[in-house]
C-alpha positions in Angstrom: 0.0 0.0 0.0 1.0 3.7 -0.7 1.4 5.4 2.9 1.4 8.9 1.9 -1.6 10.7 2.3 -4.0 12.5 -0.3 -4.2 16.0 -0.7 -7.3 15.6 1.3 -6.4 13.5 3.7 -3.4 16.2 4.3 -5.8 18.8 4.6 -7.5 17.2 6.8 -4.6 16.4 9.0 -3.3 20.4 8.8 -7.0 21.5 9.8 -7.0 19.5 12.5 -3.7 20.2 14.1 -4.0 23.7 13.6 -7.0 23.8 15.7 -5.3 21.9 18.4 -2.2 24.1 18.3 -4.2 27.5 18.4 -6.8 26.1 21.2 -4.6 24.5 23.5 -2.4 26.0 25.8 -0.6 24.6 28.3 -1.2 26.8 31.2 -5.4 26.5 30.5 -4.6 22.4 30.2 -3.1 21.8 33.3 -6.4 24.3 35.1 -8.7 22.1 33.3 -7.0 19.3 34.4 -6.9 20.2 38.4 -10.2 21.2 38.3 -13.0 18.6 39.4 -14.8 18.7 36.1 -14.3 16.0 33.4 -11.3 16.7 31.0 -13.4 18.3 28.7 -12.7 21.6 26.7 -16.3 22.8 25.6 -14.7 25.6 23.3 -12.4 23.1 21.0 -15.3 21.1 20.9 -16.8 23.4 19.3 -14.8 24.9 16.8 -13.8 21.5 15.8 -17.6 20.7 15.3 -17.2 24.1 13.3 -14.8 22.5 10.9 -16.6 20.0 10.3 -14.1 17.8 11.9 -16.7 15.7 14.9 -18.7 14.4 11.7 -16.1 13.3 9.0 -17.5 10.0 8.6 -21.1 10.9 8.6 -22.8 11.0 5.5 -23.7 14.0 3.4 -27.3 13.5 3.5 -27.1 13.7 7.7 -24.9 17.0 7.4 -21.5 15.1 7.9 -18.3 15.2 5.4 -19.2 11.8 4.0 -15.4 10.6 4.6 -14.4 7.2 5.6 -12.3 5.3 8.3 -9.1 6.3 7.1 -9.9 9.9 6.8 -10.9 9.5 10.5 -8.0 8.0 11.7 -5.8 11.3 10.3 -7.9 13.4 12.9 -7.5 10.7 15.7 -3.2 10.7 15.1 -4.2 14.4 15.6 -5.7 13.5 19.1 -3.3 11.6 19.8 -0.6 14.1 18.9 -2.3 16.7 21.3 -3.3 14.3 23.9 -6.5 17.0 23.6 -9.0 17.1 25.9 -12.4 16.1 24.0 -14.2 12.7 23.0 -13.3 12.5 19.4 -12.7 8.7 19.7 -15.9 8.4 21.5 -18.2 9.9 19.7 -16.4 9.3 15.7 -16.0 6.2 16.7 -18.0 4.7 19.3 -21.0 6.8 18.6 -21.6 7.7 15.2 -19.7 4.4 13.3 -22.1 1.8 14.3 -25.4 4.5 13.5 -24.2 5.1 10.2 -23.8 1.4 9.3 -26.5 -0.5 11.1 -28.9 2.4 11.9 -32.2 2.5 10.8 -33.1 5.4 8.6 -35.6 6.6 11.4 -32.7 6.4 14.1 -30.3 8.1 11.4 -32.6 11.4 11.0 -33.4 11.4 14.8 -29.5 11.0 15.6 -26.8 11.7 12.9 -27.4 15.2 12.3 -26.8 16.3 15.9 -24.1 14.1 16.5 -22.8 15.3 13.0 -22.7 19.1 14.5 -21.8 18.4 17.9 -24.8 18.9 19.7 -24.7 15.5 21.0 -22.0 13.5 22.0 -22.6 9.2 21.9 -20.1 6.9 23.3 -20.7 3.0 23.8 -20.3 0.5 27.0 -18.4 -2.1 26.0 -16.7 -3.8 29.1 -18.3 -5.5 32.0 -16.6 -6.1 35.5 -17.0 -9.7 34.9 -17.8 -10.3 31.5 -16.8 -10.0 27.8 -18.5 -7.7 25.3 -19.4 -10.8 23.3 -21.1 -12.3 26.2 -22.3 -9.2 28.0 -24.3 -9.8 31.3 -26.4 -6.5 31.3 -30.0 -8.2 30.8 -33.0 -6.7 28.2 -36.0 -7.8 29.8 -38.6 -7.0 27.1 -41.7 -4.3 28.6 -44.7 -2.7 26.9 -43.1 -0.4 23.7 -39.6 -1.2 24.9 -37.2 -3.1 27.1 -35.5 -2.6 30.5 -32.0 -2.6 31.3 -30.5 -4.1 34.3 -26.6 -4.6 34.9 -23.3 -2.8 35.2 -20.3 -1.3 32.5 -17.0 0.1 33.5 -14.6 1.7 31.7 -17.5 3.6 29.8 -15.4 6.5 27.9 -17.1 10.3 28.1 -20.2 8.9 29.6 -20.4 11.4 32.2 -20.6 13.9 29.0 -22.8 11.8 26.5 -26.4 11.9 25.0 -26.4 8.2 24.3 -24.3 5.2 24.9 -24.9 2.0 22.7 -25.1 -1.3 25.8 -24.8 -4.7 24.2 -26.9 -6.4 26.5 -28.8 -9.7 26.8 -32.0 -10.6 25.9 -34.3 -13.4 27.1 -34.1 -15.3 23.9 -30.1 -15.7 24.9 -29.4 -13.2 22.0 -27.6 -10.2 22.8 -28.9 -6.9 21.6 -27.5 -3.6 21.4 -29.6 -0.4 22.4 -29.7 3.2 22.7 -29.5 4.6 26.0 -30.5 7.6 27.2 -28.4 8.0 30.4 -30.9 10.6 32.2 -33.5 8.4 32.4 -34.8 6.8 35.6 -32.8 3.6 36.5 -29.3 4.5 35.3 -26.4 6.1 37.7 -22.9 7.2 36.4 -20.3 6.9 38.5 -17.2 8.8 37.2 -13.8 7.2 38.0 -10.4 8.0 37.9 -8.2 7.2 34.7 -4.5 7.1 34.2 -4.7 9.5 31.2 -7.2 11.7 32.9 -10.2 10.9 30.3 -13.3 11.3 31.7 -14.9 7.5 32.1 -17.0 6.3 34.3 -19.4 3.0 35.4 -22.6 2.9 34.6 -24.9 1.1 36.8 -28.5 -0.4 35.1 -31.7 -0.6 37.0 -34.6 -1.3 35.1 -33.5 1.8 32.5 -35.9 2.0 30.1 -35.1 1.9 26.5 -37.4 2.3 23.6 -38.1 -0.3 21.2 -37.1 1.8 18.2 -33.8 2.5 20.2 -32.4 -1.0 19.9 -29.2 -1.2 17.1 -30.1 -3.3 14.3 -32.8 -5.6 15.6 -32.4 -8.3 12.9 -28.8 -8.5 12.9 -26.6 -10.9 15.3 -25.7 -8.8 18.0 -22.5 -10.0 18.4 -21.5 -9.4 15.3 -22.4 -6.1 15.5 -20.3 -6.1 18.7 -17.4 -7.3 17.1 -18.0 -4.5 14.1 -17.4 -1.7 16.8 -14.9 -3.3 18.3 -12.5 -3.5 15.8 -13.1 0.1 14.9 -12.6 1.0 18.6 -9.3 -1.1 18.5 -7.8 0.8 15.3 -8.7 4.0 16.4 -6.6 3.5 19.7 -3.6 2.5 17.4 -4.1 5.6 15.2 -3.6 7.7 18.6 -1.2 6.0 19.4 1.3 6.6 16.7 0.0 10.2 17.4 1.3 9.7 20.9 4.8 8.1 20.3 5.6 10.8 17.2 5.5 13.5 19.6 7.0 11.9 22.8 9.3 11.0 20.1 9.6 14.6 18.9 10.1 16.0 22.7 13.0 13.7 23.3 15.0 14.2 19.9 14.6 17.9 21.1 16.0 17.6 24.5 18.7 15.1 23.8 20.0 17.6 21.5 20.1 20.5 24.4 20.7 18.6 27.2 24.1 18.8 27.9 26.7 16.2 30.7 30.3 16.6 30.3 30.2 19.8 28.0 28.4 17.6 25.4 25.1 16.6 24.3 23.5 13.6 25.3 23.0 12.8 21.8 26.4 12.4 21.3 27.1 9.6 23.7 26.3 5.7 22.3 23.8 4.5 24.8 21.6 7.4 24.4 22.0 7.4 20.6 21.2 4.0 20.9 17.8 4.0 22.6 16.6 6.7 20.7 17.5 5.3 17.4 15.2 2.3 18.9 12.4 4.8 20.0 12.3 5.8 16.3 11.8 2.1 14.9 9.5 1.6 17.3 7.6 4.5 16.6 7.2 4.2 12.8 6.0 -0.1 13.7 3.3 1.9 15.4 2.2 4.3 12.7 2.8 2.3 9.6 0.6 -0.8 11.5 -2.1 1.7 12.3 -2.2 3.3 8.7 -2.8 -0.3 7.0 -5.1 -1.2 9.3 -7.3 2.1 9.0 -6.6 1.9 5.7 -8.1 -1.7 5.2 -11.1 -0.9 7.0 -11.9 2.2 4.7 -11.4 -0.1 1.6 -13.8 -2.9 3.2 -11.2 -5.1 3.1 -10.8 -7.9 6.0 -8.9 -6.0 8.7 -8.8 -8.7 12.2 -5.2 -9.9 11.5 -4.1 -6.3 10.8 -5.8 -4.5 13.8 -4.5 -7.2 16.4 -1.0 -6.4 14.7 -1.5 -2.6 14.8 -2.6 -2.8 18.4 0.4 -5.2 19.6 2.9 -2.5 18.4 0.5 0.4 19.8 0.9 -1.9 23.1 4.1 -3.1 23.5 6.3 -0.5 20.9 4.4 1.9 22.5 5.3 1.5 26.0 8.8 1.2 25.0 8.9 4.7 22.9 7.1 6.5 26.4 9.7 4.7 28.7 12.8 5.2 26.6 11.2 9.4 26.4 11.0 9.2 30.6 14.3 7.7 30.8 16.3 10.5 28.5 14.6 13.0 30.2 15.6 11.9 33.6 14.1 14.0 36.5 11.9 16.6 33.6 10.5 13.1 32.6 8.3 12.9 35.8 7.9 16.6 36.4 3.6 17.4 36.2 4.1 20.8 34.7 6.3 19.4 31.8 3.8 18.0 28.9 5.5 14.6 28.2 4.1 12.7 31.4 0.6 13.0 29.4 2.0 11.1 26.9 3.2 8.7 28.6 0.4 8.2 30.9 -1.9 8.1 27.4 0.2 5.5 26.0 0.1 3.4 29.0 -4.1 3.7 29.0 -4.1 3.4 25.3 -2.0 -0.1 25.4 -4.0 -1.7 28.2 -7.7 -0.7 26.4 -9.4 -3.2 24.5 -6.8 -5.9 25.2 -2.9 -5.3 25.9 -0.1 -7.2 23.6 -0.5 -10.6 25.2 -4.0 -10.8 24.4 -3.3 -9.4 20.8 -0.6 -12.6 20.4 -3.2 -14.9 21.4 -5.9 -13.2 19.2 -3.3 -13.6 16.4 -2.7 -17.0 17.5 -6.3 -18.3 17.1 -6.7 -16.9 13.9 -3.9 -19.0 12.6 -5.2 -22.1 14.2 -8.3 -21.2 13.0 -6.5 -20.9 9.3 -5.1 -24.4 9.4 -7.6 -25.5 10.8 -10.0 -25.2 7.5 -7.2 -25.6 5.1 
């Protein structure tokens, strides 16, 4: 595959990064950060929702840009780059993905347009404390013109800031189906938690939460396929911030190495730090280069398992490395709060342990090649 972007695709990368630079400043980060409100900038919200940037991969006829995955994936190496406070995975991803491909056309009008403008922000509850998403425990009890929710999520990104969160949850036919909550209904209690990145999550407690019929996702569809669909969305997008994460951890370290001077020198000069970061580097561009084919894949509807559970090993374990080696050659600045790269280090570490962590990418890996000779 050609890595280099389009013209478009650049554009869409410059737009994007520009806004980040110009609305994020360090001094207003680190306020929003102490403060006891989620991580949440309301303002870059906004003028990325302006830009037309929160509903790239919404269609046209909803009011979005009508782009696809990979186009998505150049704003989320943005994110990543900025380690910017606002649920552009969430609600690209999480939210809007699975609408657009297994809505109904009723549920796209009522939905897409606002999430396509910003107005509303969707997310999706993936992970149970003692269950799988593909065999959720959450129960759908069926009711007059709807169903009722009963169970518990964790790890629920933005929740504390969304409109709607899509919960896979099981229905009395041993199916599992996936529905549109509204989380300020009666029956459903948020309970924010405390991340290592400092994104707002949170658990989200079921008690009889009603959901309307017409809100379930794709009603004639297996639900756990439609599970898996999201999921491996979810998982590329984290490898597409990522290699956002590592560039620039990448970037501060080159930059510092070069300043940094023991002995009248530069640390850049002597071996062993040459060395690592030389290793930093090959590390970094495993990460980016897996995360581009598999975005790219999925925008071409090609299969993408193999390639995602690749991507995500190197976001996982070539990540970690790039983020230590950066902590390392920085030495005491490495763990200093008010200097920016312990945010990237503690994204990296939340982004490699999301969604399964490099072991459970091996064995993923693993299965699929049992799996392959197996049938042959």
């Amino acid at each position: 595959m050609d890595f280099a972007y389009s013209d478009e695709q650049g554009a869409i990368s410059e737009l994007a990064r520009k806004i980040f630079s110009d609305r994020i400043q360090p001094d207003g980060l680190r306020a929003l950060e102490r403060s006891e409100a989620p991580r949440f900038d309301e303002g870059l919200w906004r003028a990325l929702a302006d830009a037309g940037l929160v509903g790239i991969a919404i269609p046209e006829a909803e009011g979005g840009g009508g782009l696809g995955f990979l186009e998505l994936s150049v704003i989320l190496d943005e994110l990543g780059r900025a380690v910017a406070p606002v649920p552009l995975y969430e609600s690209l991803v999480l939210g809007s993905l699975p609408l657009v491909e297994f809505g109904s056309d009723a549920q796209r009008e009522r939905w897409l347009p606002a999430m396509a403008c910003g107005e509303a922000i969707w997310t999706a509850a993936l992970q149970e404390p003692e269950a799988s998403a593909a065999a959720p425990e959450t129960r759908a009890r069926a009711v007059e013109g709807g169903f009722e929710l009963s169970g518990e999520k964790i790890g629920v990104p933005a929740a504390e800031l969304a409109s709607g969160i899509w919960t896979p949850a099981l229905l009395e036919d041993g199916s599992v189906g996936i529905f549109g909550l509204d989380p300020t209904v009666s029956g459903v209690e948020i309970v924010p938690v405390v991340t290592t990145s400092g994104q707002p999550e949170a658990m989200l407690r079921l008690d009889g939460a009603r959901v309307e019929a017409e809100a379930r996702l794709a009603p004639d569809r297996d639900g756990l396929e439609v599970i898996d669909w999201i999921r491996l969305r979810a998982t590329a997008g984290l490898c597409s911030m990522a290699a956002g994460v590592c560039q620039i951890a990448l970037d501060l370290t080159a930059e510092y190495v070069k300043t940094r001077k023991q002995f009248d020198q530069p640390i850049a000069m002597f071996q062993a730090v040459g060395h690592r970061i030389a290793d930093a580097y090959i590390d970094t561009e495993s990460v980016k280069l897996s995360a581009q084919q598999a975005a790219w894949r999925i925008g071409a509807g090609r299969p993408a398992e193999a390639q995602v559970a690749i991507a995500k090993f190197f976001a996982a374990e070539a990540g970690n490395r790039v983020v230590l080696a950066a902590q390392h050659l920085h030495g005491g600045i490495g763990v200093d709060r008010d200097y920016p790269l312990h945010r990237y280090y503690l994204y990296a570490k939340q982004i490699e342990l999301t969604l399964g962590g490099g072991s459970y990418q091996l064995r993923t890996l693993g299965r699929m090649l049992a799996d392959e000779g197996a049938s042959t």
